[in-house]
N, CA, C and O of each residue as an XYZ file, in Angstrom:
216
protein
N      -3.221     11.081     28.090
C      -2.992     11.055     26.650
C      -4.335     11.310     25.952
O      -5.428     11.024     26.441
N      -4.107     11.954     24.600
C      -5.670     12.543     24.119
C      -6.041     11.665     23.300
O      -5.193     10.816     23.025
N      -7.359     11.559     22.654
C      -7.640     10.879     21.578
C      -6.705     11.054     20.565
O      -6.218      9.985     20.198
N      -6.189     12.271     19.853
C      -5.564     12.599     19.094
C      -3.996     11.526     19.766
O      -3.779     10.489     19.138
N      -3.564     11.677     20.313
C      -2.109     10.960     20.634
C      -2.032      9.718     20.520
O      -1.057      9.093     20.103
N      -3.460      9.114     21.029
C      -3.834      7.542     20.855
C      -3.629      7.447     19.582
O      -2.770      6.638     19.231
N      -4.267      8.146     18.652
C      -4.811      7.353     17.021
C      -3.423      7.650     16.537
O      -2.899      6.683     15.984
N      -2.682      8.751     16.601
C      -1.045      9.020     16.022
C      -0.348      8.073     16.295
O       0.149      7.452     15.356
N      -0.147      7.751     17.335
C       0.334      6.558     17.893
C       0.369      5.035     17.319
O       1.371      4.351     17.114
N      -1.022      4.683     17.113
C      -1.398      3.649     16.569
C      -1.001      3.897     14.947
O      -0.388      3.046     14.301
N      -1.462      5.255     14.354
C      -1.224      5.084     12.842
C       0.358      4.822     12.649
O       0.731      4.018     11.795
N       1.470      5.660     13.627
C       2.220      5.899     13.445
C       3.283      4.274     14.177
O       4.504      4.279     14.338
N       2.569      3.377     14.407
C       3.208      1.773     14.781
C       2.171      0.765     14.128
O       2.213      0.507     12.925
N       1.510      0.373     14.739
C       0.528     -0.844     13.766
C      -0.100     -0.604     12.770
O       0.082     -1.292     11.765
N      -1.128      0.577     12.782
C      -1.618      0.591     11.222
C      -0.191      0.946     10.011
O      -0.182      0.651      8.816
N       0.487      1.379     10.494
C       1.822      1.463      9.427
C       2.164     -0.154      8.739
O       2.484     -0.470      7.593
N       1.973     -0.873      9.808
C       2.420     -2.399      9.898
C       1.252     -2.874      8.876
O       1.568     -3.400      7.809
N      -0.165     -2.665      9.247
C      -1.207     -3.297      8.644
C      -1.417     -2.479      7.162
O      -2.217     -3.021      6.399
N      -0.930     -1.532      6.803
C      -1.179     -0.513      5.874
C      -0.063     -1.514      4.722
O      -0.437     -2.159      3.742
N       1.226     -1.375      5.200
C       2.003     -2.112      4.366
C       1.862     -3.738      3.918
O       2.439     -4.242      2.956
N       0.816     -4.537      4.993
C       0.893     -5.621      4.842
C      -0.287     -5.746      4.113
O      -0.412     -6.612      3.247
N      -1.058     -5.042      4.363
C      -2.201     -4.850      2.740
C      -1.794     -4.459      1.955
O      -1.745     -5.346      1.103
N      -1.355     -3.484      1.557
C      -0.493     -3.002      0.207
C       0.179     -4.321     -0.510
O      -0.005     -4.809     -1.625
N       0.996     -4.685      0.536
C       1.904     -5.923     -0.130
C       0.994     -7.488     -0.459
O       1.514     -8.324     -1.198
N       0.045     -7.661     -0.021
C      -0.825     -8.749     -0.309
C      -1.481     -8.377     -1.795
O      -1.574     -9.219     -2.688
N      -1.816     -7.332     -1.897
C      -2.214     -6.538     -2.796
C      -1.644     -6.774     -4.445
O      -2.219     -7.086     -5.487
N      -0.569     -6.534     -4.180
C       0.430     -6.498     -4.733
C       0.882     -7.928     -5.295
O       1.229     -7.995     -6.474
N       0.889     -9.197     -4.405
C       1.290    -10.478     -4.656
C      -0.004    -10.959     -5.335
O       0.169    -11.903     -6.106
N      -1.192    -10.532     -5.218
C      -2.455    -11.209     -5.283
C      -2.518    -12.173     -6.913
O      -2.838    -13.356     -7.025
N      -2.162    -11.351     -7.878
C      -2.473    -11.301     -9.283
C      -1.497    -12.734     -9.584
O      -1.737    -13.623    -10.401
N      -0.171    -12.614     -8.509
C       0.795    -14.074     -9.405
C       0.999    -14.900     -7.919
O       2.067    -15.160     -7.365
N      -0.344    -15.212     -7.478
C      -0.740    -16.694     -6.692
C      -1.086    -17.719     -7.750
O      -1.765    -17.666     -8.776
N      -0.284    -18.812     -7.063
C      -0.749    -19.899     -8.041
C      -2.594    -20.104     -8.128
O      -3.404    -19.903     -7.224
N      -2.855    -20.571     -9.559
C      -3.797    -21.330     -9.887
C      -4.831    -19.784    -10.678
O      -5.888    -19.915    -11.296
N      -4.162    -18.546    -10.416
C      -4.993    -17.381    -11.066
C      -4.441    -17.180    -12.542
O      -4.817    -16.172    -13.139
N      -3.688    -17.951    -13.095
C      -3.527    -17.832    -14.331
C      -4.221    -17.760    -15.431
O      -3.905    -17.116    -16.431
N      -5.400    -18.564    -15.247
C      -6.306    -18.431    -16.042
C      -7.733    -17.322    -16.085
O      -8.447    -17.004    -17.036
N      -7.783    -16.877    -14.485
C      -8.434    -15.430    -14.350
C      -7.172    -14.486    -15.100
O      -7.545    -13.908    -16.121
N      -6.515    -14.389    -14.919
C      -5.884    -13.236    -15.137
C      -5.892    -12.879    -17.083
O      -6.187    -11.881    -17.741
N      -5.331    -14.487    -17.500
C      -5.979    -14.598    -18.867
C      -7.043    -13.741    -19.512
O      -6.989    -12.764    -20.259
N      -8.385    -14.682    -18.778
C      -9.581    -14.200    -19.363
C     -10.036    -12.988    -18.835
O     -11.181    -12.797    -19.245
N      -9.525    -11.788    -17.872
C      -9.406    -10.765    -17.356
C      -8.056    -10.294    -19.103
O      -7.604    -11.402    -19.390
N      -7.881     -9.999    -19.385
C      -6.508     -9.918    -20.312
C      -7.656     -9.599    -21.945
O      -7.744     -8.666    -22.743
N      -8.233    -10.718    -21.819
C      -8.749    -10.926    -23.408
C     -10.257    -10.909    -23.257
O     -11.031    -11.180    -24.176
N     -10.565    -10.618    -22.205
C     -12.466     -9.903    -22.127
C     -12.523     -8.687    -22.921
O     -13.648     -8.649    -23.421
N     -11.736     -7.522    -23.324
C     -11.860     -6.451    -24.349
C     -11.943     -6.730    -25.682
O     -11.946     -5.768    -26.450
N     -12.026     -8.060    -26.217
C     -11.568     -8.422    -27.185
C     -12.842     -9.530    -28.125
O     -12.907     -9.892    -29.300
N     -13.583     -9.742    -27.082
C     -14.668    -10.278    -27.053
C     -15.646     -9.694    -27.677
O     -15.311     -8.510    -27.715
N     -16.853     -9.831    -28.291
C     -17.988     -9.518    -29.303
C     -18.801     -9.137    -28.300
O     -19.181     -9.798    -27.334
N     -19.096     -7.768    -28.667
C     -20.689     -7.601    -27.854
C     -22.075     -8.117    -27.940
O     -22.744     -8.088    -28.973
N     -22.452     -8.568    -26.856
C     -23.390     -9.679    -27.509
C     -24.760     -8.469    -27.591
O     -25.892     -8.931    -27.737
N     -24.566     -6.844    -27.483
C     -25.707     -6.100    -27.721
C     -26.489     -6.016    -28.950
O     -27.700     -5.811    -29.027
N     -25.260     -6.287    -30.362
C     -24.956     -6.220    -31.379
C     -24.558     -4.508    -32.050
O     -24.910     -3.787    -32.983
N     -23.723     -4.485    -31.019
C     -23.402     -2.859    -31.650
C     -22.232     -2.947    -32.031
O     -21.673     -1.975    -32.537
């Protein structure tokens, strides 16, 4: 079997597996408990005064 058949192989069974299971962590990350209040002040940081004074 070639290098090439190995890595197809693998992309084409586990990294498929690990590809989706990052994606999907990804995805849940933002509405884990206790990030409510990052997500907030991530939300209303545009809104804030530049402290450059411009």
């Amino acid at each position: 079997m070639s290098t090439y058949d190995t890595m197809r192989h693998f992309a084409d069974g586990i990294g498929l597996i690990i590809m989706v299971g990052v994606f999907l962590t990804l995805c849940a990350w933002p509405f884990r408990p206790g990030s409510k209040h990052h997500n907030r002040a991530a939300a209303h940081s545009i809104f804030e005064e530049n402290e450059g004074g411009e």
